[in-house]
VMD Tcl script that builds the backbone (N, CA, C; Angstrom):
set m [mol new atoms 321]
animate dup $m
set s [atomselect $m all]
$s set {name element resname resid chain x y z} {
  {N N UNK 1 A 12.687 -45.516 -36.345}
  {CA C UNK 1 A 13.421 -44.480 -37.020}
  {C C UNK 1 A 14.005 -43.526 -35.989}
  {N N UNK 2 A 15.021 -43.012 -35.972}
  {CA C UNK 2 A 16.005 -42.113 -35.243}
  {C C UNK 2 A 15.393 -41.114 -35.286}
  {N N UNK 3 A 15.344 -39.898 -34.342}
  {CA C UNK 3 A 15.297 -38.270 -34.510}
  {C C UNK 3 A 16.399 -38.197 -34.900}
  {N N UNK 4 A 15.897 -36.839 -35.823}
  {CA C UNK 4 A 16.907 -35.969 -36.153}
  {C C UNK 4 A 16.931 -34.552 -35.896}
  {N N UNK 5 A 17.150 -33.510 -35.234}
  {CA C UNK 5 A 17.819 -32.679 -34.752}
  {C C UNK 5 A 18.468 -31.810 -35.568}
  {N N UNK 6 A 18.193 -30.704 -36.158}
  {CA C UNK 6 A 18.414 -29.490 -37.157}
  {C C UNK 6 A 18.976 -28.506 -36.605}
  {N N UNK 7 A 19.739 -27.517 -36.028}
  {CA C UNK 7 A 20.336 -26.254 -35.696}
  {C C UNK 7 A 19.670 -25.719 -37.174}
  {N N UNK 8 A 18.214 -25.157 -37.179}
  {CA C UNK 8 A 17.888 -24.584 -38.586}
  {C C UNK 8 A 17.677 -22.811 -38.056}
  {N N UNK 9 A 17.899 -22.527 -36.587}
  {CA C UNK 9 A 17.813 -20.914 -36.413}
  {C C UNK 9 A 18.933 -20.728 -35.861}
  {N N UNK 10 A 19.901 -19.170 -36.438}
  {CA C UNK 10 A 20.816 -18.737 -35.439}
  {C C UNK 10 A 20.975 -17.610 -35.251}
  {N N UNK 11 A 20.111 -16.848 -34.568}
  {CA C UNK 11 A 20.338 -15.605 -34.860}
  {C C UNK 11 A 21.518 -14.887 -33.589}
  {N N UNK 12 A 22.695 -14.406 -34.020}
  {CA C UNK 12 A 23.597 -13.312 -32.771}
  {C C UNK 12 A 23.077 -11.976 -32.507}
  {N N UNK 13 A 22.932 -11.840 -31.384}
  {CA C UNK 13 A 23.235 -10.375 -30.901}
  {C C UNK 13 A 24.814 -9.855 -30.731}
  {N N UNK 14 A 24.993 -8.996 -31.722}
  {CA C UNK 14 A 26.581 -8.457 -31.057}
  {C C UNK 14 A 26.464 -7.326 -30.433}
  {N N UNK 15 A 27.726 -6.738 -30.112}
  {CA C UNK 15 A 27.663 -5.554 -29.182}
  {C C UNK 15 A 29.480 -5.401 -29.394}
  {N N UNK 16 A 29.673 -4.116 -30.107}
  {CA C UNK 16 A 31.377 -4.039 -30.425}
  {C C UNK 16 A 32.030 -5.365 -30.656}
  {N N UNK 17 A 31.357 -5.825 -31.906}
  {CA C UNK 17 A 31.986 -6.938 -32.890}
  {C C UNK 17 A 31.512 -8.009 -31.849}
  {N N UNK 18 A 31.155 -8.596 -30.781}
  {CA C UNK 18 A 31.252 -9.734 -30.498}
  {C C UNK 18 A 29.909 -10.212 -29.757}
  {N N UNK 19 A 29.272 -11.555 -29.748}
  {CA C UNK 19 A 28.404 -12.339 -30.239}
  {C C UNK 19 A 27.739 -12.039 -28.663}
  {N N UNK 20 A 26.761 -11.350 -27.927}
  {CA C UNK 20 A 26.963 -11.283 -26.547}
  {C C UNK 20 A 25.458 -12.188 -26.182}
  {N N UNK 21 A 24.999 -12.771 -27.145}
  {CA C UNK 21 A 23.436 -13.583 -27.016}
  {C C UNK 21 A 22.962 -13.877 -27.950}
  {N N UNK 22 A 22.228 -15.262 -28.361}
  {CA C UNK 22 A 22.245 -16.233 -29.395}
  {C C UNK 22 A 20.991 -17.234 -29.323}
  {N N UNK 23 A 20.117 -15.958 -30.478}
  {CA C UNK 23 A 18.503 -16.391 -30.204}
  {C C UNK 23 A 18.479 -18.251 -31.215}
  {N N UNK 24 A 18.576 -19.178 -30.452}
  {CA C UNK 24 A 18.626 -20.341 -31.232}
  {C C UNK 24 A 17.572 -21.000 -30.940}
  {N N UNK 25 A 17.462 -22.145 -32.336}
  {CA C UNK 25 A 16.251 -22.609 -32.877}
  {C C UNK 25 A 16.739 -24.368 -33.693}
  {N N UNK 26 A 16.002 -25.273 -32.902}
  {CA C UNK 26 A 16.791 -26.489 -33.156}
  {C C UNK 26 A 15.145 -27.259 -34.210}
  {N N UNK 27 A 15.318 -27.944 -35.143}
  {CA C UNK 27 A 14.314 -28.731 -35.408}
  {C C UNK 27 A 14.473 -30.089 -35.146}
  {N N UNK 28 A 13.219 -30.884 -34.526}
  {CA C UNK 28 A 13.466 -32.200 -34.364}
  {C C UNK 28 A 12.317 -32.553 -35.471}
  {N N UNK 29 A 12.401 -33.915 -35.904}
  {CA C UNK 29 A 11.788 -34.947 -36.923}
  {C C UNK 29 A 12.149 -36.350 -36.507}
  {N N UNK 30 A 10.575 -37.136 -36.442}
  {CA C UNK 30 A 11.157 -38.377 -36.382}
  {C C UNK 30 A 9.398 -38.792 -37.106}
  {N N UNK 31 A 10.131 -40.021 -37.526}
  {CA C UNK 31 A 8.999 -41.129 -38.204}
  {C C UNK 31 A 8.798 -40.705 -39.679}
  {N N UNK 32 A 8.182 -40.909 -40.632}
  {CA C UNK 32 A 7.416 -41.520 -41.802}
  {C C UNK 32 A 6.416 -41.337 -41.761}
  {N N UNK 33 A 5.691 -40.770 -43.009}
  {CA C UNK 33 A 3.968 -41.105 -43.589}
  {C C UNK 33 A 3.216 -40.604 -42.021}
  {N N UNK 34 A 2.428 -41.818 -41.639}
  {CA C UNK 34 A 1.795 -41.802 -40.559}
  {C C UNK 34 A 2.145 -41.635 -39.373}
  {N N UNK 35 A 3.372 -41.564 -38.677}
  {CA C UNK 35 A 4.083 -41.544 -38.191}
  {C C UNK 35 A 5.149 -40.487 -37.645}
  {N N UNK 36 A 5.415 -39.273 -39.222}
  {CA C UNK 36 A 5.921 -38.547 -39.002}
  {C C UNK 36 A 5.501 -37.333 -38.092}
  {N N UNK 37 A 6.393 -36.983 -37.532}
  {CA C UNK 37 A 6.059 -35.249 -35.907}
  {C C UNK 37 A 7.353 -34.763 -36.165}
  {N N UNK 38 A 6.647 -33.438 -36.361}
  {CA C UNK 38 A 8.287 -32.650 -36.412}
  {C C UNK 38 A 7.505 -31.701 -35.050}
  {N N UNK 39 A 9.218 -30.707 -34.631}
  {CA C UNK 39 A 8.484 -29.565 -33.713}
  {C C UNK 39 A 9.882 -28.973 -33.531}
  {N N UNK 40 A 9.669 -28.022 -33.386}
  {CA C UNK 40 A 10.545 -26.580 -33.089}
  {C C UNK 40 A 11.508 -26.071 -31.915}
  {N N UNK 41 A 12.027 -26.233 -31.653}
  {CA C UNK 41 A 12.300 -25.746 -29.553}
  {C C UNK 41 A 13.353 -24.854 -29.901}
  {N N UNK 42 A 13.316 -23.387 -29.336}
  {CA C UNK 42 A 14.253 -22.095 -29.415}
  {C C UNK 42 A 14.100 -22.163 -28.080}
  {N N UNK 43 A 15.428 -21.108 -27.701}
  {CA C UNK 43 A 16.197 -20.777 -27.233}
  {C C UNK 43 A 16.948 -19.666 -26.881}
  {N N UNK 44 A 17.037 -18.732 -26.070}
  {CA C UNK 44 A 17.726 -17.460 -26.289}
  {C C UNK 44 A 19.033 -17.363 -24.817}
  {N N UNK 45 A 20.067 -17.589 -25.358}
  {CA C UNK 45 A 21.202 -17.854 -24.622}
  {C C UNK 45 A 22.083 -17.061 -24.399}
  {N N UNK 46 A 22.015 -16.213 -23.227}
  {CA C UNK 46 A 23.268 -14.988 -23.522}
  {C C UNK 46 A 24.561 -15.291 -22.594}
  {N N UNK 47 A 25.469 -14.367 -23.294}
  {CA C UNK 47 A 26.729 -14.668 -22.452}
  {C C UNK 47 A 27.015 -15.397 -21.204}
  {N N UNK 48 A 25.858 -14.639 -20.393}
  {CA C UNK 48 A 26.168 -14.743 -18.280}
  {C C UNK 48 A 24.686 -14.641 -18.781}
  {N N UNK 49 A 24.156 -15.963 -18.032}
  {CA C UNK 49 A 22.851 -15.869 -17.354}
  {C C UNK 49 A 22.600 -15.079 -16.234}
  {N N UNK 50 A 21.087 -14.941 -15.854}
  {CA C UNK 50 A 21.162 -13.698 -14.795}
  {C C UNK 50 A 21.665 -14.273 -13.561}
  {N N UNK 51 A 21.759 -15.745 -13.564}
  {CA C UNK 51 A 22.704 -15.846 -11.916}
  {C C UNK 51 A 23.855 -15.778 -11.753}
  {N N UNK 52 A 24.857 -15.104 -13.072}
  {CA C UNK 52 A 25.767 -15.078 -13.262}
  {C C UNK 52 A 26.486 -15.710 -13.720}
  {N N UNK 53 A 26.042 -17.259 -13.543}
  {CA C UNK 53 A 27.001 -18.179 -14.468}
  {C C UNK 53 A 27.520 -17.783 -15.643}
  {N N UNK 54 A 27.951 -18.478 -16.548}
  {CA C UNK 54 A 29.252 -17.891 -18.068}
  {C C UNK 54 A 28.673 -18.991 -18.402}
  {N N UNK 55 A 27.637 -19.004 -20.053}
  {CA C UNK 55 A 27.464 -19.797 -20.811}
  {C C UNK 55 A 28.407 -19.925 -22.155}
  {N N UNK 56 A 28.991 -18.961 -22.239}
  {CA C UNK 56 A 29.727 -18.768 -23.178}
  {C C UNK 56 A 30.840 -17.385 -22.929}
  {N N UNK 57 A 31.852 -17.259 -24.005}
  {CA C UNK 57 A 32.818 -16.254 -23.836}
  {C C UNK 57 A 32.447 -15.499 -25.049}
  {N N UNK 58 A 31.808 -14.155 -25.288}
  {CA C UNK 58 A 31.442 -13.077 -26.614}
  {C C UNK 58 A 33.138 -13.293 -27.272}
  {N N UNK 59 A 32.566 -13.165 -28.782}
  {CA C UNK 59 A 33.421 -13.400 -29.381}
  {C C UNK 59 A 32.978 -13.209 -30.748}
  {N N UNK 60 A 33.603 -12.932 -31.560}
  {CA C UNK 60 A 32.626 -12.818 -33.170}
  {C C UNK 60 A 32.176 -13.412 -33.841}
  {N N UNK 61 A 31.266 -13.223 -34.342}
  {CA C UNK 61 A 30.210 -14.470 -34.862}
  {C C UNK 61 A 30.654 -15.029 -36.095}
  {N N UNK 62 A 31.619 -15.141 -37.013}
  {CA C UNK 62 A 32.528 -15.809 -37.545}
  {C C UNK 62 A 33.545 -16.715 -37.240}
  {N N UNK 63 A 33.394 -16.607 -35.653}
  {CA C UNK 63 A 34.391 -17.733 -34.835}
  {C C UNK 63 A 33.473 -18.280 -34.714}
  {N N UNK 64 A 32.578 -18.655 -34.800}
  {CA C UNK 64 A 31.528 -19.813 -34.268}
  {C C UNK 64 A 31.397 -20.694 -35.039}
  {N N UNK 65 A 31.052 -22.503 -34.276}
  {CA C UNK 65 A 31.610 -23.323 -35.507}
  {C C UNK 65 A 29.940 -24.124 -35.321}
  {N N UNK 66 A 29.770 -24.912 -35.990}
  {CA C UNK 66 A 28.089 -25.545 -35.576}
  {C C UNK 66 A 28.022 -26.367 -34.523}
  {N N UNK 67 A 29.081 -26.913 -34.352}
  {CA C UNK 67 A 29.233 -27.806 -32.879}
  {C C UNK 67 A 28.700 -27.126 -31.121}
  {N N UNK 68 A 30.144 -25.894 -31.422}
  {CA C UNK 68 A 29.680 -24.648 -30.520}
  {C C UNK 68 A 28.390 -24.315 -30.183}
  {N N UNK 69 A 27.637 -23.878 -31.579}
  {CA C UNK 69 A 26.080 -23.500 -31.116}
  {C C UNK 69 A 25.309 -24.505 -31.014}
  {N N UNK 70 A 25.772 -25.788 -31.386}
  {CA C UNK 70 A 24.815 -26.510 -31.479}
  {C C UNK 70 A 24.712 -27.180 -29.439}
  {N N UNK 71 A 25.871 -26.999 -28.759}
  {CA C UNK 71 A 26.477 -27.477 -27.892}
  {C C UNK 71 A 25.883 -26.282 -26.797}
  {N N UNK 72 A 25.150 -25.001 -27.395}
  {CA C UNK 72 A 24.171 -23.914 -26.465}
  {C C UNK 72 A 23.331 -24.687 -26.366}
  {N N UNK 73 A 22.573 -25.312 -26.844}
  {CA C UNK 73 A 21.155 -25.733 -26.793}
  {C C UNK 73 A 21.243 -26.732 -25.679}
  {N N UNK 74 A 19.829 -26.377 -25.025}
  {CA C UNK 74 A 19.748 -27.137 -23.924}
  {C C UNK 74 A 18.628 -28.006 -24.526}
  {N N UNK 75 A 19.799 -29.293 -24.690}
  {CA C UNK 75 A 18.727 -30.430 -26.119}
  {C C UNK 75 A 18.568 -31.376 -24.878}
  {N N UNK 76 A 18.799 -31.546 -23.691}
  {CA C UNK 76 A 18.876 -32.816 -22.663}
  {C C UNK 76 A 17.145 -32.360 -22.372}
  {N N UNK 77 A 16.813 -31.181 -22.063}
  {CA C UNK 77 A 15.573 -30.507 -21.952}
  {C C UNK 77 A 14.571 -30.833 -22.976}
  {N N UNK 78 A 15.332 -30.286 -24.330}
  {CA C UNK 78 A 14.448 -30.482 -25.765}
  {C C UNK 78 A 14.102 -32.026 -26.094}
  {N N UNK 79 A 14.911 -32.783 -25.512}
  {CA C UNK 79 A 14.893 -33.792 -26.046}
  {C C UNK 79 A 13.468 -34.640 -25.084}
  {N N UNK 80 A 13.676 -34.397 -24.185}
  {CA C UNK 80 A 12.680 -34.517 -22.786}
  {C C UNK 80 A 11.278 -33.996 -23.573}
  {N N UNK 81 A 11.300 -32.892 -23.884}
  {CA C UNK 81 A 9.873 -32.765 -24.707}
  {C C UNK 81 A 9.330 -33.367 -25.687}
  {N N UNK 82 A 10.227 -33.487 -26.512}
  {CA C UNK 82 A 10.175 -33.848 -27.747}
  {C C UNK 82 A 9.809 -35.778 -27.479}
  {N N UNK 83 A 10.441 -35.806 -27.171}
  {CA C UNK 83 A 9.470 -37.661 -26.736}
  {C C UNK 83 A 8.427 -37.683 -25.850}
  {N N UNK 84 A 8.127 -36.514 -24.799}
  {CA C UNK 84 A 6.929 -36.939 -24.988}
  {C C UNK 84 A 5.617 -36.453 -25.705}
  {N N UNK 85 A 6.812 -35.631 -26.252}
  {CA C UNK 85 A 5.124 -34.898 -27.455}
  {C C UNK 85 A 4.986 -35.980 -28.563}
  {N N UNK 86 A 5.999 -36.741 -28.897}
  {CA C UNK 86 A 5.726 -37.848 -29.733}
  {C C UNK 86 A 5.413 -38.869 -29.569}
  {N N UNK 87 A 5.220 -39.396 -28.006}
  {CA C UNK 87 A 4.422 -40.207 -27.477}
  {C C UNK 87 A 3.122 -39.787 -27.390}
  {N N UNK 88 A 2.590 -38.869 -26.523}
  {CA C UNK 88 A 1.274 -38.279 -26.829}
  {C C UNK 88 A 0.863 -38.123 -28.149}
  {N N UNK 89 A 1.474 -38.072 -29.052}
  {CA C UNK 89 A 0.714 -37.557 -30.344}
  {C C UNK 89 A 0.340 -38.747 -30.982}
  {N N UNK 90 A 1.878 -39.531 -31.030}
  {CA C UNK 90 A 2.105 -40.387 -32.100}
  {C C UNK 90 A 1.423 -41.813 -31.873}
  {N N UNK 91 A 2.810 -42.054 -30.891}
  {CA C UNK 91 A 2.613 -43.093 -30.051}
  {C C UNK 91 A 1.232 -43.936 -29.463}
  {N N UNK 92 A 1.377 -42.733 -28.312}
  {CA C UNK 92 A 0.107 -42.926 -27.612}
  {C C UNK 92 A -1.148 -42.157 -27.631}
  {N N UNK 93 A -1.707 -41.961 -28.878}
  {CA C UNK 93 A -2.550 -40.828 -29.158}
  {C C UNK 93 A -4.026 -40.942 -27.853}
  {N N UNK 94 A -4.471 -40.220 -27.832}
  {CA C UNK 94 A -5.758 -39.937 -27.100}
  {C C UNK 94 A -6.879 -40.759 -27.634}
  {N N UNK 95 A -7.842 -41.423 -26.982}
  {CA C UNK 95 A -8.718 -41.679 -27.773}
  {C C UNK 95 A -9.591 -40.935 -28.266}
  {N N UNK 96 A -10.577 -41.136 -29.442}
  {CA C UNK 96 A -10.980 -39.871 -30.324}
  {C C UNK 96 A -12.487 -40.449 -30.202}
  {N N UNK 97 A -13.696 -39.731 -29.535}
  {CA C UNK 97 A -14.863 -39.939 -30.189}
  {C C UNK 97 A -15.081 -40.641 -31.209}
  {N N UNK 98 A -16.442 -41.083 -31.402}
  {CA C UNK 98 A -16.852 -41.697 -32.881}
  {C C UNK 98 A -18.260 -41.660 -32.472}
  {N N UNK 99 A -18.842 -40.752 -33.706}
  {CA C UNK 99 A -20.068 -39.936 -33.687}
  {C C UNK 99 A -20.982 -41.551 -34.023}
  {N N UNK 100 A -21.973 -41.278 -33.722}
  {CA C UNK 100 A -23.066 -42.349 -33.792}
  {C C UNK 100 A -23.996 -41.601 -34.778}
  {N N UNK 101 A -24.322 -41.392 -35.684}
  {CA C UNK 101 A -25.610 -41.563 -36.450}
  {C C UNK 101 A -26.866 -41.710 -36.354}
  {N N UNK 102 A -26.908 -42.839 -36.177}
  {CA C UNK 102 A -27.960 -43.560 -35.975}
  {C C UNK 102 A -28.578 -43.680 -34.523}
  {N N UNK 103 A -27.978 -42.378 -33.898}
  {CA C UNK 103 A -28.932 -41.569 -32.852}
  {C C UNK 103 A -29.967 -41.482 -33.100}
  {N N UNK 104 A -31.079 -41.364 -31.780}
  {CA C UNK 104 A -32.398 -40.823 -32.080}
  {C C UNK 104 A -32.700 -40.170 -31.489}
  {N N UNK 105 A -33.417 -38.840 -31.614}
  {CA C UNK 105 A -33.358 -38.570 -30.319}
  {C C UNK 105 A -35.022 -38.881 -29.550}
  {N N UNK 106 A -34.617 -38.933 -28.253}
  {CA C UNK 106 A -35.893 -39.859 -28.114}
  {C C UNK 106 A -37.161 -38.151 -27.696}
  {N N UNK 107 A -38.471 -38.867 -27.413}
  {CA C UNK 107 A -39.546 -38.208 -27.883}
  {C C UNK 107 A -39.870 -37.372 -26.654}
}
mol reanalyze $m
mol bondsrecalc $m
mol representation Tube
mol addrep $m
């Protein structure tokens, strides 16, 4: 079964009408029944990172289309987690104890 990938948070910061940082929130889901792992990965993306780079141009948050925000998210990262938290979990789970009972304890 495919992940699927939600843009389900978007919150803007404006500052004189325009969008200057963009607290985002992506959901991933993958599998069925036994199978199924969902998990969360946010994000808080402002204009100019502090090394100065330009992640984006402020602008009003009615110009924004879902592609755009969806195209902030650093999903190459999210996505990197997200398989292997679903390998560890799912996949390749841990092995789990199994209590014995019929312990004794000796004398």
């Amino acid at each position: 079964m495919a992940i699927t990938k939600t843009l389900s948070e978007a919150i803007p910061y404006n500052l004189d009408g325009d969008v200057q940082k963009w607290d985002l929130q992506m959901t991933y889901e993958e599998g069925a029944d036994a199978t199924y792992y969902t998990m969360e990965m946010r994000a808080i993306i402002p204009a100019t990172a502090p090394d100065g780079s330009v992640n984006f141009t402020p602008k009003p948050e009615g110009e924004w289309t879902l592609a755009q925000l969806t195209a902030l998210c650093p999903t190459d990262k999210w996505d990197d987690t997200f398989d292997s938290q679903y390998d560890s979990v799912i996949t390749n789970p841990p092995d789990k104890p199994v209590a014995d009972p019929s312990y004794v304890i000796p004398s």
